[in-house]
C-alpha positions as CSV (number, residue, x, y, z in Angstrom):
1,X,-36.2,74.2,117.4
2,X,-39.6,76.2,118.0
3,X,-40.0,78.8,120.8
4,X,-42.0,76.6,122.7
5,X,-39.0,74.8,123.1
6,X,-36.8,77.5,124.3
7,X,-36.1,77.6,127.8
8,X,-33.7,80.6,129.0
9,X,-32.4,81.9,131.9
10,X,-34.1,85.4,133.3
11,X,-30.2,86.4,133.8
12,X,-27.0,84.9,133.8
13,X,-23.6,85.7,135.7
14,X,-21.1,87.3,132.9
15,X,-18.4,84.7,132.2
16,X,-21.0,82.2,131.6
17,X,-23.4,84.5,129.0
18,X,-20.4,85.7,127.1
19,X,-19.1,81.9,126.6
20,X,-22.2,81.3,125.3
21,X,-22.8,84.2,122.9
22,X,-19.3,84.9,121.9
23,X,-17.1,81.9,123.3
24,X,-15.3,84.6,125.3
25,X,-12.8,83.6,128.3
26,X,-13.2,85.5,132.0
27,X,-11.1,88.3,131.6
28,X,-12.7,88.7,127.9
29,X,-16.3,88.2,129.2
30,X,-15.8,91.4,131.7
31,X,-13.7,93.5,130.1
32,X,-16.5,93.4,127.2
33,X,-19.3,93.7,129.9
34,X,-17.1,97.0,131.4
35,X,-17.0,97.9,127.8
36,X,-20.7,98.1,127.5
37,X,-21.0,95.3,124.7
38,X,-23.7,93.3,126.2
39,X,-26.0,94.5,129.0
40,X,-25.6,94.2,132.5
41,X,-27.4,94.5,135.7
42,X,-26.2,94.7,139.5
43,X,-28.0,92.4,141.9
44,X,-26.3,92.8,145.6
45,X,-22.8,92.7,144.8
46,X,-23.2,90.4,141.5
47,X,-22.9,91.5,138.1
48,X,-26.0,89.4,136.0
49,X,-26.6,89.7,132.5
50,X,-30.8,89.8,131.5
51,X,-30.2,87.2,129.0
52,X,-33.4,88.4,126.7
53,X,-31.9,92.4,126.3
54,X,-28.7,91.2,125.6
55,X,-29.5,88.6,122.9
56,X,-31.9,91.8,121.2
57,X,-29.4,94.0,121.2
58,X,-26.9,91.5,119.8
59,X,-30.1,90.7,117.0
60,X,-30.0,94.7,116.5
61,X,-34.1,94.8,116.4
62,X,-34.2,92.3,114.2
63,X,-36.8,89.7,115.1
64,X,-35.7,87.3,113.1
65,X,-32.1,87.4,114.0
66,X,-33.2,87.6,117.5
67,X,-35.1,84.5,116.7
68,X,-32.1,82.8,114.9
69,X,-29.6,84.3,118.1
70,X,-31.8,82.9,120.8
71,X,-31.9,79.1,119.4
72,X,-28.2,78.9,118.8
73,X,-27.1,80.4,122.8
74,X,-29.7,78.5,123.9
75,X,-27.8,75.8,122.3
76,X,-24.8,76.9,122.8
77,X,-26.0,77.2,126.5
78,X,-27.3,73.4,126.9
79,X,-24.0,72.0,125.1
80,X,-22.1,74.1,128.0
81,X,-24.2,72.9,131.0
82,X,-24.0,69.3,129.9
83,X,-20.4,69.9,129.6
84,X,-19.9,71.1,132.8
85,X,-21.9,68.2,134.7
């Protein structure tokens, strides 16, 4: 997969980012967001999740993890949505 190919989200609600980077249920996926493990944003009353911070900081400044971390959730992220339809 080549970065032209990868097409990602600006943000994403919580439970849905942390199934995708760390296969994480609901009450998982915000205790870890209240935690501080992944970034998150407030947008009205929602909690979103800038999908490009939170897949660096997961890399750890690494551009070549970051690389390898962003084809597998986006991945991860297709196999979900064509679960879910």
């Amino acid at each position: 997969m080549s970065d032209t190919d990868l097409t990602l989200p600006t943000t994403l609600p919580v439970r849905p980012f942390a199934r995708a980077a760390f296969n994480l249920s609901e009450n998982a996926a915000y205790a870890a967001a209240i935690r501080g493990d992944f970034p998150t944003i407030r947008v009205g009353g929602l909690v979103k999740v800038p999908v490009r911070a939170a897949l660096a900081k997961i890399a750890g400044g690494d551009p070549e993890v970051l690389k390898a971390v962003t084809a597998d959730f986006a991945a991860k992220l297709k196999q979900l949505d064509e679960q879910a339809a």
